[in-house]
N, C-alpha and C positions, 0 to 999 in steps of 0.2 A: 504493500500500500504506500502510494505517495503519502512523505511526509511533510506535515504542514507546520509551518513555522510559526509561534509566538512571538509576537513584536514584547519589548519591555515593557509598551504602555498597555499591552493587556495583562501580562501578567500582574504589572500595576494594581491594574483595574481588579485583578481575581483577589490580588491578597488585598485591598482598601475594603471589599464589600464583603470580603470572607470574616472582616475583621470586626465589619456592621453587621451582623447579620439582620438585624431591624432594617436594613433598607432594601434586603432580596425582596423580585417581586413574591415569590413564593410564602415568604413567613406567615406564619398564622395557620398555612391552610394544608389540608390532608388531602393525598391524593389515591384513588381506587384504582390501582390496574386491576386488569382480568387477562386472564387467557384459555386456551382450551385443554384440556385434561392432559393432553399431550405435554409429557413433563420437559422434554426437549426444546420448547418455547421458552420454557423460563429464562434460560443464557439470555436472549436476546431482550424479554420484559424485565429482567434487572439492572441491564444495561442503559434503558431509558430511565429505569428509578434514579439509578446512581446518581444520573446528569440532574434527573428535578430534582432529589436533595442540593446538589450544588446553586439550584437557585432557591436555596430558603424552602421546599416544600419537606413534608412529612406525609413519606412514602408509605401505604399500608402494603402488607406482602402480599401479592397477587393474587386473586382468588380464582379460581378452576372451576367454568361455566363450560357446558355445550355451547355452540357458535353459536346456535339461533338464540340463547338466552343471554349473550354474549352483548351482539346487537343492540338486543331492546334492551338492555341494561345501560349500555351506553348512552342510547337515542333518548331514554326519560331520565338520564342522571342520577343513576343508583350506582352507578361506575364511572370514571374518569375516563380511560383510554386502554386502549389495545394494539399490542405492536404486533398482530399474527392476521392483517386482513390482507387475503389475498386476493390480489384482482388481477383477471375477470375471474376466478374459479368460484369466489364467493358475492359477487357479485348483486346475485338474486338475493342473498340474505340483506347484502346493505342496502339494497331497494327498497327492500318487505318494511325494514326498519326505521325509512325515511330517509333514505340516500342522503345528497348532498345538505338537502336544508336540515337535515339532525348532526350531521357529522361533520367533523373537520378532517381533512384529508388534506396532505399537501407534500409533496414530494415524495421518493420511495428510500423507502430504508432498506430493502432487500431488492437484488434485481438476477436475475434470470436463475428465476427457479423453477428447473424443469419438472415434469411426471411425465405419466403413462406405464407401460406395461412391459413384460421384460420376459425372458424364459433362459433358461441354463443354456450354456452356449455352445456345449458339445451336442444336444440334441437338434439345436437350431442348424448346425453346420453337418450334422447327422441326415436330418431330415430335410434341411434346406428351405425352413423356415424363417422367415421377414416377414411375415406379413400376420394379424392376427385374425384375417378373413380365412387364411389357410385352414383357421381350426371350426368352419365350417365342414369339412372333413372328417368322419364320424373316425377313422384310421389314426390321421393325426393329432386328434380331441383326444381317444383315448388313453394316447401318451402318455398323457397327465393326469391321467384318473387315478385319486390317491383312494377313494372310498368301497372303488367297485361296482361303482352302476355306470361304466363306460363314459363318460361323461368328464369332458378335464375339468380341474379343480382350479378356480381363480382364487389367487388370496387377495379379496378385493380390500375397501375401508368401512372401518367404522361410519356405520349409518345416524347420520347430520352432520359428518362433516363438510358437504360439499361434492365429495368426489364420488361418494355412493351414486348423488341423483344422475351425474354423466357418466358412469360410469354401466350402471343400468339403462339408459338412453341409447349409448354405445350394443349396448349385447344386443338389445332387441333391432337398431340403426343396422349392426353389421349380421343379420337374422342368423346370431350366434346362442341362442336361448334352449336351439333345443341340442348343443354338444357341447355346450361350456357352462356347470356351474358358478354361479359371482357367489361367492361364501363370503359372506359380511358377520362380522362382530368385532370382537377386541382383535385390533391389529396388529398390537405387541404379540399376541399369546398365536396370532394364526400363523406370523410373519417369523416366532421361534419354530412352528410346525413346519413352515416351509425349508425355514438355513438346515433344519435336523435330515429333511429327504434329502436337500442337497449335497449335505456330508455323505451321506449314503451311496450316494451315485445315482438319486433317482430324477425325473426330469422334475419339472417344477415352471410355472407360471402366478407372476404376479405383478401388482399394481405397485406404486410405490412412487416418489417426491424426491427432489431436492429444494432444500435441504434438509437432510437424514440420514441417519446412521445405518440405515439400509445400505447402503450404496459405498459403505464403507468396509461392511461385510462381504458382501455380494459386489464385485468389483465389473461395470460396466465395459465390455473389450477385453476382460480378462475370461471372468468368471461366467457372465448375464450377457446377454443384447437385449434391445429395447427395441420392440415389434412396431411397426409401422401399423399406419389403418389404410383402408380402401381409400374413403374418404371423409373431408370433414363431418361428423357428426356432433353435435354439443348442442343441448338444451337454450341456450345464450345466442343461436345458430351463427355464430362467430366462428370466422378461417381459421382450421387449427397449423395449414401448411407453411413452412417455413420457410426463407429466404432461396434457400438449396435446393425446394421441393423437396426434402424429405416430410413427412405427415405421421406424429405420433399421438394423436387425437388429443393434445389438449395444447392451448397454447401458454407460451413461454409466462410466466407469473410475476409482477412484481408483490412483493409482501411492504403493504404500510402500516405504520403508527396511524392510528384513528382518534380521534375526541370527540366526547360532545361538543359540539358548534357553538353552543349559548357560553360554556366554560373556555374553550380556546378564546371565544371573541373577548371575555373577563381577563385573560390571562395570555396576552402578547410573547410576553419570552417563552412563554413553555408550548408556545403553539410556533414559536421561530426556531424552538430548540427540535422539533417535531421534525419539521420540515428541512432539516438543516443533519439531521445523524442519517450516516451510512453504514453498514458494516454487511463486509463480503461475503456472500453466501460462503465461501472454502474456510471462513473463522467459526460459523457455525455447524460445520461437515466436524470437524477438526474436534469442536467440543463436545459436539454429541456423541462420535466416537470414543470422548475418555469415558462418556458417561456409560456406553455399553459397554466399557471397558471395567466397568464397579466402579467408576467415581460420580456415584449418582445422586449422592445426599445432600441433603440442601445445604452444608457446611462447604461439601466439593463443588457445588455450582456456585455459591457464594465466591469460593476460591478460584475458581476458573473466571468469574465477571472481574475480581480484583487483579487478577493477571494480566489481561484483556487490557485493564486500563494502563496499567504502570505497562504492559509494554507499546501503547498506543496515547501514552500521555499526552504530546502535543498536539493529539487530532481530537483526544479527550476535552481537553482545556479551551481548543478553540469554539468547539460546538459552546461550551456555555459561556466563553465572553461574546461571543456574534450574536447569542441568543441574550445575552445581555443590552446590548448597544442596540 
């Protein structure tokens, strides 16, 4: 990451107001993140805390909401903000919820955050599969039937996060319904069932995101490919095709920090400090991996955010004097 210089008059400026703290715009006031159950979010929603404490706020520890209650928690001000909206994948949630005129939205904190679908790569170059219309093919559907009713086994998401509804859209779009299982529920617990066949040697198909620790296990070009679609199919009926023509049915994501609109417009720096932090999807690949790695306790995530910052201090410091001034 480019690194960005502090002038002396900001630093100045950090240690004169760190010194006031009565003149932060923040003091006085509590702030509510949320995020989605998905414990791998937190790196990136403590990282916003971090910055609002440095403008005077009091950060409560994020609370773990399903997306759609997420939204509307937002939208009526039972919650501050959310650093995990993706768009377009969730899109229809920040509609449902009062789109623009509820929310403050303003720049992206996360940018090309891929998904779609994937299968073990020795079957793929086995079988000569790219494509996930192939498994129209009752022959090569059954490849992947881990249960025995012939039929391969998707390890799809967790139903409301978003990727269930396209994801469902897709099997019936690519008239995949009647040789491909979509298995929905806990994604952690189906997505261990899956690494465990693959240790095995058995094939394996699944759905999966960057950024995640998937992808860290399961190594895309090594281990996995990432199956193309026919063609665009998505609920949003947005191009999911890419620059290169290739098409893997969902387009590329930016993830933003969200606020309520009525509290961003009360609170100018913390809605500049919003629009104003970056952080690389590959810093978030990187910690989600210590975390599958056992360092998953809120003490080790704790410790991973203060790492983050002390080795990113001067891109740290200038997001909250710019969000100062």
């Amino acid at each position: 990451m480019r690194k960005l210089l502090i002038t002396s008059a900001a630093l100045t400026l950090l240690t004169s107001v760190g010194a006031q703290a009565s003149d932060l715009p923040g003091q006085g006031q509590t702030v509510k993140p949320i995020q989605s159950t998905i414990t791998e979010e937190t790196f990136q929603t403590l990282l916003v805390s971090r910055a609002l404490e440095k403008l005077g706020y009091q950060v409560s520890a994020p609370e773990e909401v399903d997306y759609n209650v997420g939204y509307t928690s937002i939208a009526k001000g039972d919650a501050t903000f959310m650093a995990v909206n993706w768009q377009p994948l969730q899109e229809n949630m920040f509609d449902a919820a009062g789109g623009n005129s509820a929310f403050y939205r303003q720049g992206h904190y996360v940018t090309g955050a891929a998904q779609g679908y994937l299968i073990d790569k020795k079957t793929a170059e086995q079988y000569h599969i790219t494509n996930i219309e192939q498994l129209k093919d009752p022959k090569l559907a059954k490849l992947f039937d881990s249960n025995g009713d012939g039929r391969a086994d998707l390890t799809g998401c967790t139903p409301g996060w978003g990727c269930d509804t396209v994801i469902a859209y897709q099997m019936k779009a690519y008239q995949l319904e009647q040789t491909v299982s979509n298995n929905q529920g806990n994604y952690a617990a189906m997505m261990a069932d899956t690494i465990t066949r693959f240790k095995q040697g058995k094939p394996i198909l699944y759905y999966t995101w960057t950024p995640f620790w998937v992808s860290d296990v399961l190594k895309p070009g090594k281990d996995v490919v990432w199956l193309e679609v026919p063609f665009s199919a998505d609920p949003q009926k947005t191009n999911t095709a890419l620059p290169n023509g290739k098409n893997y049915g969902f387009q590329v994501n930016n993830i933003n920090i969200i606020a309520n609109k009525q509290w961003a417009e009360k609170n100018p720096a913390a809605a500049k400090l919003f629009a104003e932090m970056k952080l690389p999807l590959a810093d978030i690949n990187a910690e989600n991996a210590a975390m599958r790695a056992g360092q998953s306790s809120e003490a080790d995530i704790n410790r991973h955010v203060d790492g983050w910052i002390k080795s990113h201090q001067a891109l740290f410091d200038h997001w909250v004097t710019n969000a100062l001034h």
